[in-house]
PDB file of N, CA, C and O in Angstrom:
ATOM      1  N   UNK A   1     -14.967  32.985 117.685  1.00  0.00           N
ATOM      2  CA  UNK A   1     -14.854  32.228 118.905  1.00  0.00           C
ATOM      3  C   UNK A   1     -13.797  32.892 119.778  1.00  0.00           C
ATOM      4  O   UNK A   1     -12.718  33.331 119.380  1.00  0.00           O
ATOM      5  N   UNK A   2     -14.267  32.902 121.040  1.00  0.00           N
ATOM      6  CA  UNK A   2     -12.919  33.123 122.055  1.00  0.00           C
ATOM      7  C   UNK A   2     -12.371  32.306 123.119  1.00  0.00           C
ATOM      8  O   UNK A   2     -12.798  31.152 123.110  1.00  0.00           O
ATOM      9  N   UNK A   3     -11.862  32.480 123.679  1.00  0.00           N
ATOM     10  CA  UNK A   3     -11.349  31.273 124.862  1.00  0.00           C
ATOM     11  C   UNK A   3     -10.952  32.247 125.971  1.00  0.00           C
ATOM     12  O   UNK A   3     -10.137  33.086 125.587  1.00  0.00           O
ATOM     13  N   UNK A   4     -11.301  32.339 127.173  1.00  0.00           N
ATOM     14  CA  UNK A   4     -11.106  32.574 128.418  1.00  0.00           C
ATOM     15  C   UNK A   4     -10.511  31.903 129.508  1.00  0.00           C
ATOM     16  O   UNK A   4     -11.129  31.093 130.200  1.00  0.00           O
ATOM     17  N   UNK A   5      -8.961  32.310 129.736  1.00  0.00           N
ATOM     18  CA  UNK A   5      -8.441  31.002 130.759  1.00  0.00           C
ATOM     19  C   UNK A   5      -9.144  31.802 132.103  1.00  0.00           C
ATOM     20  O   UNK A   5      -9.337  33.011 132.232  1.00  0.00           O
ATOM     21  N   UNK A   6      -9.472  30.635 133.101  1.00  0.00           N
ATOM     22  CA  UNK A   6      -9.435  31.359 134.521  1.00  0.00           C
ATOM     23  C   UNK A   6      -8.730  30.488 135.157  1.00  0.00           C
ATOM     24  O   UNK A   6      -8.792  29.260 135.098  1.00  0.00           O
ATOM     25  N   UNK A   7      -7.957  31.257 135.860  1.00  0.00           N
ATOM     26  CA  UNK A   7      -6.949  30.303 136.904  1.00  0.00           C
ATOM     27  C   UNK A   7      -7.294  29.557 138.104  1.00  0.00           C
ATOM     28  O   UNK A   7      -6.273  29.987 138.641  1.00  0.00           O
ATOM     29  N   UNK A   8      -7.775  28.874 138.956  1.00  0.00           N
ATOM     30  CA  UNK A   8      -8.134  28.206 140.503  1.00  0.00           C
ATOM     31  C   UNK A   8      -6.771  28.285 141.024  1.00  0.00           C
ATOM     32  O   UNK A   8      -5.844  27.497 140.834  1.00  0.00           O
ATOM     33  N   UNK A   9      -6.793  29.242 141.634  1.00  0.00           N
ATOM     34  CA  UNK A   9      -5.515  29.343 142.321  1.00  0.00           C
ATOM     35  C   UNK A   9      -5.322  28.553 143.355  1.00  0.00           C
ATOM     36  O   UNK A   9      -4.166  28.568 143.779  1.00  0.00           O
ATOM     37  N   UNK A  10      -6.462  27.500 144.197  1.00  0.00           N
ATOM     38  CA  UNK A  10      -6.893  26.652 145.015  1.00  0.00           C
ATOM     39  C   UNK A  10      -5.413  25.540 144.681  1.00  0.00           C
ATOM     40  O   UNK A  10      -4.363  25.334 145.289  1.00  0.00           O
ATOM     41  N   UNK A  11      -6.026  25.004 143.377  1.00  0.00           N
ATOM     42  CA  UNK A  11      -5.462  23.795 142.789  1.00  0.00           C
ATOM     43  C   UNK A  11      -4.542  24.083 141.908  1.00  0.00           C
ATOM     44  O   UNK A  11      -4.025  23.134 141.318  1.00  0.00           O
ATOM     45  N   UNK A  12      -3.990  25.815 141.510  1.00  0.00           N
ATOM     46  CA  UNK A  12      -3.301  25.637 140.117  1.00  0.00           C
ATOM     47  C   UNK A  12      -3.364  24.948 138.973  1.00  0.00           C
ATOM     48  O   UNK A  12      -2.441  24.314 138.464  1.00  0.00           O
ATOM     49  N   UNK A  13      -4.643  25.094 138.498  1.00  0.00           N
ATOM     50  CA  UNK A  13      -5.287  24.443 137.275  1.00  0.00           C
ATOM     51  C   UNK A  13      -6.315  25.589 136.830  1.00  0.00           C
ATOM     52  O   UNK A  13      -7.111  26.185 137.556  1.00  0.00           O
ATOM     53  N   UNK A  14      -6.108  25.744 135.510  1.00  0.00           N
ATOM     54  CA  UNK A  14      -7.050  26.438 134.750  1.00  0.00           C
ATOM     55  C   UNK A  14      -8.363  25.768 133.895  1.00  0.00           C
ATOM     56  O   UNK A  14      -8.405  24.628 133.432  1.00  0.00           O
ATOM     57  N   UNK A  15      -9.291  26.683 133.833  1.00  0.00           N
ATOM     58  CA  UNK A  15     -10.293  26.369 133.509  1.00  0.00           C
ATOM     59  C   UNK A  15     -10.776  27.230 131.969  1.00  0.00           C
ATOM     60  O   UNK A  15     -10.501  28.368 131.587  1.00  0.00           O
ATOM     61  N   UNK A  16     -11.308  26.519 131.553  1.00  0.00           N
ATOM     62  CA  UNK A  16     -11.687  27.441 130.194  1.00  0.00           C
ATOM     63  C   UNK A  16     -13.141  27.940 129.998  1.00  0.00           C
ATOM     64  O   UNK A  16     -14.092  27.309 130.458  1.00  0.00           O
ATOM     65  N   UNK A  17     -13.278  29.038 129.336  1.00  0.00           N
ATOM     66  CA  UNK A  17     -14.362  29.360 128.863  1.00  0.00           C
ATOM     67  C   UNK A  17     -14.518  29.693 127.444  1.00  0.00           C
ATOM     68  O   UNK A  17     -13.895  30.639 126.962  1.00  0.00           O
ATOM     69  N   UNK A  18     -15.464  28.833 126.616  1.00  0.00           N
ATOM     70  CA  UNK A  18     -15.099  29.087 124.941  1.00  0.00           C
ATOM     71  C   UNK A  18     -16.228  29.602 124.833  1.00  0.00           C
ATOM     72  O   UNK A  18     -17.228  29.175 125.410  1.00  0.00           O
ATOM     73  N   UNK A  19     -16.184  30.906 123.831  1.00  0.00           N
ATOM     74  CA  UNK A  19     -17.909  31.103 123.572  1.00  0.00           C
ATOM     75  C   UNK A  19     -17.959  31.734 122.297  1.00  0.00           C
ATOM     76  O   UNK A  19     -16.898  32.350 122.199  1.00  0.00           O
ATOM     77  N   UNK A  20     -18.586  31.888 121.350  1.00  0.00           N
ATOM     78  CA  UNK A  20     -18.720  32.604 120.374  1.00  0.00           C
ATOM     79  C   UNK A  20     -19.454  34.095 120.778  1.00  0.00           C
ATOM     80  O   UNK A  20     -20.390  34.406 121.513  1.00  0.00           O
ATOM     81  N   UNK A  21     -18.388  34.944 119.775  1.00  0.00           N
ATOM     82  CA  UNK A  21     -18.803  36.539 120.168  1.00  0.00           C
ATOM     83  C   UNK A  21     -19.727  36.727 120.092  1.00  0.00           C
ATOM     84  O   UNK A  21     -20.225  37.247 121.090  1.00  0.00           O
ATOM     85  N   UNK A  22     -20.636  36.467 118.916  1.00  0.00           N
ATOM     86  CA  UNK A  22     -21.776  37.324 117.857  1.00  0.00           C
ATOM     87  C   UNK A  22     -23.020  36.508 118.669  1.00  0.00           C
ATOM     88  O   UNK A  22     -24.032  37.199 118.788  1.00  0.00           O
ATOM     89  N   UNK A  23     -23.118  34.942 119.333  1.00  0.00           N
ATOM     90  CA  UNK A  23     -24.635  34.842 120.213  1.00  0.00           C
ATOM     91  C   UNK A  23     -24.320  34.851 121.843  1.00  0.00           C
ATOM     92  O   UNK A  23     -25.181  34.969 122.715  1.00  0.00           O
ATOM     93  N   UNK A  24     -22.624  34.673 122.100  1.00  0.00           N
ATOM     94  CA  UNK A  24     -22.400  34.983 123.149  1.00  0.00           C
ATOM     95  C   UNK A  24     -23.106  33.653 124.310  1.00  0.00           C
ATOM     96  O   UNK A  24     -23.389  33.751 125.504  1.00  0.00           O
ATOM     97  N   UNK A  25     -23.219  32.457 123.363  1.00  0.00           N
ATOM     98  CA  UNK A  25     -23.342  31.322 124.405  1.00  0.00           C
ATOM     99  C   UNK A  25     -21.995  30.435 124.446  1.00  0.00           C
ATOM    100  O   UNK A  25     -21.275  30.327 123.453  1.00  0.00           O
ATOM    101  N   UNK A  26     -21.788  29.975 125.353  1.00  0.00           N
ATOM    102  CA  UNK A  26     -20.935  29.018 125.545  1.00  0.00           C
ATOM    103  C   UNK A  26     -20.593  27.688 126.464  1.00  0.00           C
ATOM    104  O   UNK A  26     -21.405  26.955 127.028  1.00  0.00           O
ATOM    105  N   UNK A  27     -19.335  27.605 126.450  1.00  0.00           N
ATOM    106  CA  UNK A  27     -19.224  26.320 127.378  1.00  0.00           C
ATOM    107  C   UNK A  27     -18.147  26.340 128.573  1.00  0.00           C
ATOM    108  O   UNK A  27     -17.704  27.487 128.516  1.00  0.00           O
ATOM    109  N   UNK A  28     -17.503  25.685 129.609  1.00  0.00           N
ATOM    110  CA  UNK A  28     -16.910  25.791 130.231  1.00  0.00           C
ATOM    111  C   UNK A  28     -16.322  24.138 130.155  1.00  0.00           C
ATOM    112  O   UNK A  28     -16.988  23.106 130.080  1.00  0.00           O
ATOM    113  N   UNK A  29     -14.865  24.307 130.204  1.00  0.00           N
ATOM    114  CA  UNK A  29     -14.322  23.091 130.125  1.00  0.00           C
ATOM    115  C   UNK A  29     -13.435  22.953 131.177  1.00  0.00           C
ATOM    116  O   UNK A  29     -12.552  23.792 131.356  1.00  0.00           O
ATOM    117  N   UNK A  30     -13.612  21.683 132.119  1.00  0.00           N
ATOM    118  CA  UNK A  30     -12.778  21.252 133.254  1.00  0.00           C
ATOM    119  C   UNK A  30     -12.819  22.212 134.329  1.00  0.00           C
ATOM    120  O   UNK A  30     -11.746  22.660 134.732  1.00  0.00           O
ATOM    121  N   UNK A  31     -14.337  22.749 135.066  1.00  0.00           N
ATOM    122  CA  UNK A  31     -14.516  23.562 135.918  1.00  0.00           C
ATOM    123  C   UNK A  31     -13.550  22.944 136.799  1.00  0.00           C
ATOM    124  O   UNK A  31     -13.364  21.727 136.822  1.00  0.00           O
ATOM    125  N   UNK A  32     -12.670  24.134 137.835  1.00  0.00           N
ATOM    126  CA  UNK A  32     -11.965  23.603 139.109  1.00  0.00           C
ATOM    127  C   UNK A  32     -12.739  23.828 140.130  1.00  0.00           C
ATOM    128  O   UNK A  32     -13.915  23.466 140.178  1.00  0.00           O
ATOM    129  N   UNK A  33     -11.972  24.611 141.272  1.00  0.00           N
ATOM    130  CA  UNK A  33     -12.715  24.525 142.687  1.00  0.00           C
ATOM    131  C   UNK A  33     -13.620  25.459 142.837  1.00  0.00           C
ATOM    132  O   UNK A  33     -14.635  24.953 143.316  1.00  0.00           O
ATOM    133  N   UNK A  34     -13.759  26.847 142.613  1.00  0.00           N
ATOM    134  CA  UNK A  34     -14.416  27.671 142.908  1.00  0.00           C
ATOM    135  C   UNK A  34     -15.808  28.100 141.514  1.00  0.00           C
ATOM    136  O   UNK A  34     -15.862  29.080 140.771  1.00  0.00           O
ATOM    137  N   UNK A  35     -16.369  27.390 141.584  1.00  0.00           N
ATOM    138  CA  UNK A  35     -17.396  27.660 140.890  1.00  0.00           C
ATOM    139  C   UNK A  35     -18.170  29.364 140.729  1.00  0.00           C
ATOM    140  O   UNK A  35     -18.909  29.618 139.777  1.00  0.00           O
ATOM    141  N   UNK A  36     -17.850  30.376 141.791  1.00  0.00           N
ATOM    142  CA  UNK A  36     -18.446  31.453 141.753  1.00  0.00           C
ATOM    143  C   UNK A  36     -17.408  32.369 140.640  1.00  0.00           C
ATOM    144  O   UNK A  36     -17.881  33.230 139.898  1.00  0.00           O
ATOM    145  N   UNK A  37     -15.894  32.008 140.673  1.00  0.00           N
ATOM    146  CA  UNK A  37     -15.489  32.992 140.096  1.00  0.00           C
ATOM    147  C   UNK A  37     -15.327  32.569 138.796  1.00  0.00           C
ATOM    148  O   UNK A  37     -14.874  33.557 138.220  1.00  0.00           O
ATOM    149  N   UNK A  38     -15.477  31.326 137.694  1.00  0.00           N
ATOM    150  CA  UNK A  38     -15.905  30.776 136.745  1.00  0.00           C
ATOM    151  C   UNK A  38     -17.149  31.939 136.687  1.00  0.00           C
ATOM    152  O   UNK A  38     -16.900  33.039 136.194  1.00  0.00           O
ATOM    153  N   UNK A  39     -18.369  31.661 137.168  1.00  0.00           N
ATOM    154  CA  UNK A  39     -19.473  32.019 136.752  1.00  0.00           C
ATOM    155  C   UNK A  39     -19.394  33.777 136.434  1.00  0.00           C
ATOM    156  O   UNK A  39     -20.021  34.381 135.564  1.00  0.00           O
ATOM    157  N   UNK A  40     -18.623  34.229 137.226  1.00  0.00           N
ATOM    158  CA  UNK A  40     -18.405  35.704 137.632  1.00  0.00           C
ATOM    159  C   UNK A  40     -17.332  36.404 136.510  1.00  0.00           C
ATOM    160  O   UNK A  40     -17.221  37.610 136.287  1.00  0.00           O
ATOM    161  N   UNK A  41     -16.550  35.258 135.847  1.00  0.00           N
ATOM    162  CA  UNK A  41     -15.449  35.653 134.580  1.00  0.00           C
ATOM    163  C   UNK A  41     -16.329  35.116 133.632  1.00  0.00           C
ATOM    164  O   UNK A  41     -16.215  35.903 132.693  1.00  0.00           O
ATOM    165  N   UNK A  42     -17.218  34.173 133.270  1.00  0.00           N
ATOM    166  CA  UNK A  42     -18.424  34.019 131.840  1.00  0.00           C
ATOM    167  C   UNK A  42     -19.145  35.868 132.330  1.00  0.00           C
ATOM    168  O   UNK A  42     -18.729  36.923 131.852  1.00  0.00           O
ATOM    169  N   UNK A  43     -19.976  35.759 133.100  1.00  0.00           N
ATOM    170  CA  UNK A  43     -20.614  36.901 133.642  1.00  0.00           C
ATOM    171  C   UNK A  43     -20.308  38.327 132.610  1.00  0.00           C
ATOM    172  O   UNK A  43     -20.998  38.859 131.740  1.00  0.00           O
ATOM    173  N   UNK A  44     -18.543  38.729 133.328  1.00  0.00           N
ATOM    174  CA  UNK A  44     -18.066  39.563 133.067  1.00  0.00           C
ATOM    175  C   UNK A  44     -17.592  39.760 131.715  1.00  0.00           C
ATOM    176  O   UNK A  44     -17.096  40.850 131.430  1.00  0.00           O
ATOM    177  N   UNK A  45     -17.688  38.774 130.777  1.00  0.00           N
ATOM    178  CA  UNK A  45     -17.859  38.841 129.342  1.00  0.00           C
ATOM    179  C   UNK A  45     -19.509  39.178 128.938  1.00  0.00           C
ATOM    180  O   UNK A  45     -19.858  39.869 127.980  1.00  0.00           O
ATOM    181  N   UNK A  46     -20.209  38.661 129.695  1.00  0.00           N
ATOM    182  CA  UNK A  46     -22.094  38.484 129.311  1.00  0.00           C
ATOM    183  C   UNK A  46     -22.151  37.489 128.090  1.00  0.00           C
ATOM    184  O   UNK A  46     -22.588  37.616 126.946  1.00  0.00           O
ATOM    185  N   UNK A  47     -21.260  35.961 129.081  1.00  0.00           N
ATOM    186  CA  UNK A  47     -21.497  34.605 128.026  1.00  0.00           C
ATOM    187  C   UNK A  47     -22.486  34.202 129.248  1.00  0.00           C
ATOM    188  O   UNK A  47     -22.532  34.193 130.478  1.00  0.00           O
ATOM    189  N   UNK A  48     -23.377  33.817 127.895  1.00  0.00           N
ATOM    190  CA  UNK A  48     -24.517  32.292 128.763  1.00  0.00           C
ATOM    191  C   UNK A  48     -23.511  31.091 128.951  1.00  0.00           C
ATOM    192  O   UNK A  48     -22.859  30.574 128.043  1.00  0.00           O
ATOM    193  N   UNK A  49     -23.501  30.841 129.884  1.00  0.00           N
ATOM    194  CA  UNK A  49     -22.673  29.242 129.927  1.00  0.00           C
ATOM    195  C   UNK A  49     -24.012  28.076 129.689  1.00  0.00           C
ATOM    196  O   UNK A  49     -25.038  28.128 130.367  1.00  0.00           O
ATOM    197  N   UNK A  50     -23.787  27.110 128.673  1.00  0.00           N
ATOM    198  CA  UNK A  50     -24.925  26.168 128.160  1.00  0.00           C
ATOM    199  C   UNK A  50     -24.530  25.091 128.205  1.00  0.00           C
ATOM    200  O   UNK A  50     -25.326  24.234 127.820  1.00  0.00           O
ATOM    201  N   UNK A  51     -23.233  24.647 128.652  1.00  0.00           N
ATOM    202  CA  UNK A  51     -22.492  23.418 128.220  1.00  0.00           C
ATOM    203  C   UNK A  51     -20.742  23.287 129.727  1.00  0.00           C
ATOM    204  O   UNK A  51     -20.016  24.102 130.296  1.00  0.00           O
ATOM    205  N   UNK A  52     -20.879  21.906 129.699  1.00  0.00           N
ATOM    206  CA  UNK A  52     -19.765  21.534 130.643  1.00  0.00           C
ATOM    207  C   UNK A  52     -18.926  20.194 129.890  1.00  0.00           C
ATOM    208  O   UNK A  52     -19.387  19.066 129.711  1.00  0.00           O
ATOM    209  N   UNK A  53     -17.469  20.732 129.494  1.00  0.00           N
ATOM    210  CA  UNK A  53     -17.303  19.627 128.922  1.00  0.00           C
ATOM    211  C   UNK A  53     -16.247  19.018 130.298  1.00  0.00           C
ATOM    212  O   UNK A  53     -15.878  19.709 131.248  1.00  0.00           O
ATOM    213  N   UNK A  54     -16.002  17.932 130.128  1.00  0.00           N
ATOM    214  CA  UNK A  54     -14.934  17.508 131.626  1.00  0.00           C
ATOM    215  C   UNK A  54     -14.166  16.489 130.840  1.00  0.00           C
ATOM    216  O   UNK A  54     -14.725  15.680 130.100  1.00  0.00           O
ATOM    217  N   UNK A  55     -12.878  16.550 131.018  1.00  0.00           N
ATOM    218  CA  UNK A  55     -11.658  15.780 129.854  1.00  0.00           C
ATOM    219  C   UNK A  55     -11.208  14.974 130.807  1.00  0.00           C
ATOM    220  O   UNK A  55     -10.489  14.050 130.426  1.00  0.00           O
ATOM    221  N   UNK A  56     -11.408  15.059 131.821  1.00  0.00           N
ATOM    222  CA  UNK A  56     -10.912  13.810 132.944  1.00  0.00           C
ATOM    223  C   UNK A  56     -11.169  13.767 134.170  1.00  0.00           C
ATOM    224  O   UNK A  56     -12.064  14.591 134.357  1.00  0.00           O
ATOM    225  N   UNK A  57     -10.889  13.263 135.144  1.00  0.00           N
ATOM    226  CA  UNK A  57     -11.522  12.604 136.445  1.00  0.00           C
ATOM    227  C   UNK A  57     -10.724  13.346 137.944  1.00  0.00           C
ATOM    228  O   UNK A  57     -10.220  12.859 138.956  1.00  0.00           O
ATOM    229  N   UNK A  58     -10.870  14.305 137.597  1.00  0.00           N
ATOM    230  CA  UNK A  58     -10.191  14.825 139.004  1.00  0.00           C
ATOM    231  C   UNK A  58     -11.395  15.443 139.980  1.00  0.00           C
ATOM    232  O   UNK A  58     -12.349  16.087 139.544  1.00  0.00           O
ATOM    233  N   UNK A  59     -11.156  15.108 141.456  1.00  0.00           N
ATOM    234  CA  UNK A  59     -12.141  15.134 142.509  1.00  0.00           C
ATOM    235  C   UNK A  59     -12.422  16.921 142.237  1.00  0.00           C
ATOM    236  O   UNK A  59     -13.574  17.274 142.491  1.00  0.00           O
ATOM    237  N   UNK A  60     -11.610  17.853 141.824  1.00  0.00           N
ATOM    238  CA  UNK A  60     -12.332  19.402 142.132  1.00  0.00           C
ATOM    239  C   UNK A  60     -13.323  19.630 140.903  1.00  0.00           C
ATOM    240  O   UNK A  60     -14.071  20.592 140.733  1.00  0.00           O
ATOM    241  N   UNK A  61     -13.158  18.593 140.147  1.00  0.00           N
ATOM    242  CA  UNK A  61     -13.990  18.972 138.928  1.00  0.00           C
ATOM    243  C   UNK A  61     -15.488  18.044 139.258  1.00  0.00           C
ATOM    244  O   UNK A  61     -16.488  18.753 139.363  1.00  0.00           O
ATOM    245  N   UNK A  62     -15.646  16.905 139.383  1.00  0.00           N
ATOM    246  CA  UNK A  62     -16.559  16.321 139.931  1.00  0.00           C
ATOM    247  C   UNK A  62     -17.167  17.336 141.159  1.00  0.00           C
ATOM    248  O   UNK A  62     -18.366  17.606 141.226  1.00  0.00           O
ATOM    249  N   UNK A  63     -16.027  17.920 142.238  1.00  0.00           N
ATOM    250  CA  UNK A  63     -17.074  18.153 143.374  1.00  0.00           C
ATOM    251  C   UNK A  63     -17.713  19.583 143.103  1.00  0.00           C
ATOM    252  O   UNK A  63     -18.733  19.763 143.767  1.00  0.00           O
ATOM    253  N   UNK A  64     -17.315  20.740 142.204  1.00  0.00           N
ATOM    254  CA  UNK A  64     -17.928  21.606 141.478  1.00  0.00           C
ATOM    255  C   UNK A  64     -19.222  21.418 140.499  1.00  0.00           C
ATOM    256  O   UNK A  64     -19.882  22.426 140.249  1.00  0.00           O
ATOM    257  N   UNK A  65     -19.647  20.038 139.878  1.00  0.00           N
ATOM    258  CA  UNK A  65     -20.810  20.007 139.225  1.00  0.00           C
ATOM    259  C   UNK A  65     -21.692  20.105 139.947  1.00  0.00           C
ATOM    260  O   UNK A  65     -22.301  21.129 139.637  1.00  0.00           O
ATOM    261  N   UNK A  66     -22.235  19.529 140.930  1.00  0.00           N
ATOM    262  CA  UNK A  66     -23.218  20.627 141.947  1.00  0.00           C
ATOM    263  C   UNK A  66     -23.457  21.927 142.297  1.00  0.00           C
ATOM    264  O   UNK A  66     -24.512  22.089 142.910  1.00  0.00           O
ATOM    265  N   UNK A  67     -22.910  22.735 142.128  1.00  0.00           N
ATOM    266  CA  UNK A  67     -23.098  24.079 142.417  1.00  0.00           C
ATOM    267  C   UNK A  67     -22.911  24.522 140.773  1.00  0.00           C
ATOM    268  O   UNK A  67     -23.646  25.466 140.484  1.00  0.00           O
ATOM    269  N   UNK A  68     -22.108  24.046 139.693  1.00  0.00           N
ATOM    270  CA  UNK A  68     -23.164  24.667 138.880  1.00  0.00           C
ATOM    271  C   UNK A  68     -24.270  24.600 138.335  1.00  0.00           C
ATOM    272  O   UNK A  68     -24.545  25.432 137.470  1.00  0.00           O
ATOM    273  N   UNK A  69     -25.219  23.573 138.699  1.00  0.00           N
ATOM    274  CA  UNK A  69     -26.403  22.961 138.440  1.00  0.00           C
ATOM    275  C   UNK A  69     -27.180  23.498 139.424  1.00  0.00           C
ATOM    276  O   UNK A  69     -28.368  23.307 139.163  1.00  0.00           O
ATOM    277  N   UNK A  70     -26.969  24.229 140.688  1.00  0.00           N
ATOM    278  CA  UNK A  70     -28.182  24.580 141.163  1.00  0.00           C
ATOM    279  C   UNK A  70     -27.690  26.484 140.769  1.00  0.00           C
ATOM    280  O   UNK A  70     -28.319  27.537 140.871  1.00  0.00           O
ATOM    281  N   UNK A  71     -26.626  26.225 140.421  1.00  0.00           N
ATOM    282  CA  UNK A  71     -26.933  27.917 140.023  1.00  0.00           C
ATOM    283  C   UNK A  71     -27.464  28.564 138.418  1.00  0.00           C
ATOM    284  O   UNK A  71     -27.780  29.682 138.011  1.00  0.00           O
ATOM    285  N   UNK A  72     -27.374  27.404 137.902  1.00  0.00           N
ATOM    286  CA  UNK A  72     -27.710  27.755 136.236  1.00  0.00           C
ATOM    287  C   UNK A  72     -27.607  25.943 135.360  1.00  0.00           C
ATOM    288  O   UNK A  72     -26.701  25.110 135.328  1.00  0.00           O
ATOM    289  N   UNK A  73     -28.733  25.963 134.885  1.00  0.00           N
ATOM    290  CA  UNK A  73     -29.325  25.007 134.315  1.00  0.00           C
ATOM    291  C   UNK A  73     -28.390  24.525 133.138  1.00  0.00           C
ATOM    292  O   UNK A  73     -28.523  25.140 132.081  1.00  0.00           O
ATOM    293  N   UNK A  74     -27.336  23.368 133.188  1.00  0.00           N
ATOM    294  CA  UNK A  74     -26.420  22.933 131.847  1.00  0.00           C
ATOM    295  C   UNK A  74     -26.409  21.667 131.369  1.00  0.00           C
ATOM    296  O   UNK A  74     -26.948  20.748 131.984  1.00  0.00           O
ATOM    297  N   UNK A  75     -26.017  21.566 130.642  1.00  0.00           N
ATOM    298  CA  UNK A  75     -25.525  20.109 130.190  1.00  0.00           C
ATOM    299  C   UNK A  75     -24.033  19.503 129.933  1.00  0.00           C
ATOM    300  O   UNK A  75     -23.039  19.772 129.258  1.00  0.00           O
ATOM    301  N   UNK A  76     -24.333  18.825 130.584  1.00  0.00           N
ATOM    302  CA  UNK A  76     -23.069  17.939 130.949  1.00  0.00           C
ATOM    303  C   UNK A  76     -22.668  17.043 130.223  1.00  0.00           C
ATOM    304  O   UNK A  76     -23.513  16.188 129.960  1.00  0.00           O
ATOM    305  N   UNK A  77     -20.857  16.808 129.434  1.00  0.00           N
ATOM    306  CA  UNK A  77     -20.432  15.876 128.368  1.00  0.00           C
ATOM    307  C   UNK A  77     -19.573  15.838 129.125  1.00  0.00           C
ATOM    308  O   UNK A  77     -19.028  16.909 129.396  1.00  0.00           O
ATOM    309  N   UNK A  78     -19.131  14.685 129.731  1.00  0.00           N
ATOM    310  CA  UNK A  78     -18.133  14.234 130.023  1.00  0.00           C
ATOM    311  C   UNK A  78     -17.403  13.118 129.362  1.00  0.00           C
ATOM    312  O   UNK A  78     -17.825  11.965 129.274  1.00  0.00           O
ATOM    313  N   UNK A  79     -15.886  13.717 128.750  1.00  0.00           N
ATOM    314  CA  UNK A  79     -15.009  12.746 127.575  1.00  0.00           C
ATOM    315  C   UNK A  79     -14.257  11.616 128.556  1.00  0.00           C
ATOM    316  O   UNK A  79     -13.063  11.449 128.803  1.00  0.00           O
ATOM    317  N   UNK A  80     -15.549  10.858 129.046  1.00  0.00           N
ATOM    318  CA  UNK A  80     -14.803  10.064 129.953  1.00  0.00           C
ATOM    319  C   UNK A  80     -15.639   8.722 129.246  1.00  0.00           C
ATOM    320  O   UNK A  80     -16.771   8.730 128.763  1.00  0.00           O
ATOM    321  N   UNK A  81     -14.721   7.628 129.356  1.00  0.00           N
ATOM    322  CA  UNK A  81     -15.539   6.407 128.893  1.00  0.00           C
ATOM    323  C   UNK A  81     -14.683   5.097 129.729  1.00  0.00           C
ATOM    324  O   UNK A  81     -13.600   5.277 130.286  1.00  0.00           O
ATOM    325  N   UNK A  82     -15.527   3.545 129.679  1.00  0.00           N
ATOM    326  CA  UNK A  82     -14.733   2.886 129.820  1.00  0.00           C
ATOM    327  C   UNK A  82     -13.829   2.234 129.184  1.00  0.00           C
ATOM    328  O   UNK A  82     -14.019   2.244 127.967  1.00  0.00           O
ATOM    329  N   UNK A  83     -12.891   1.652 129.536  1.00  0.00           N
ATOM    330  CA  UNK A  83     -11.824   0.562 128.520  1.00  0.00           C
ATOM    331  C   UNK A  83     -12.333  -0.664 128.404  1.00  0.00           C
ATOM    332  O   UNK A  83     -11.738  -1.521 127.751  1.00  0.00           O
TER     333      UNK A  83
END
């Protein structure tokens, strides 16, 4: 397994990319603002991104799930629930 920080220098919040070496699919956890350079740092490894996990409720992470859904087909877990 590896982990990929990318920084959003927008918001100063990092974003992760976990993927295993040997099938080279993975996930992206707590996309921030810029959705192209996420896609462009999975890319530049040659990870499939297959998965979005989201650990909490901040507006750049919500307003980024649109653009990665019309650019590549995922599934979405969000560790959000009610009380």
């Amino acid at each position: 397994m590896k982990i990929k920080t990318v920084n959003n220098y927008y918001t100063d919040e990092n974003t992760y990319i976990v993927y295993d070496e040997n099938t080279k699919n993975g996930l992206v956890i707590d996309p921030g603002y810029k959705c192209d350079g996420i896609l462009k740092a999975a890319q530049d490894d040659g990870v499939n991104i297959k998965y979005v996990l989201i650990t909490h409720c901040h507006y750049d992470i919500f307003q980024i799930w649109n653009s990665f859904v019309k650019k590549q087909a995922l599934n979405l877990f969000p560790a959000i629930r009610r009380a």
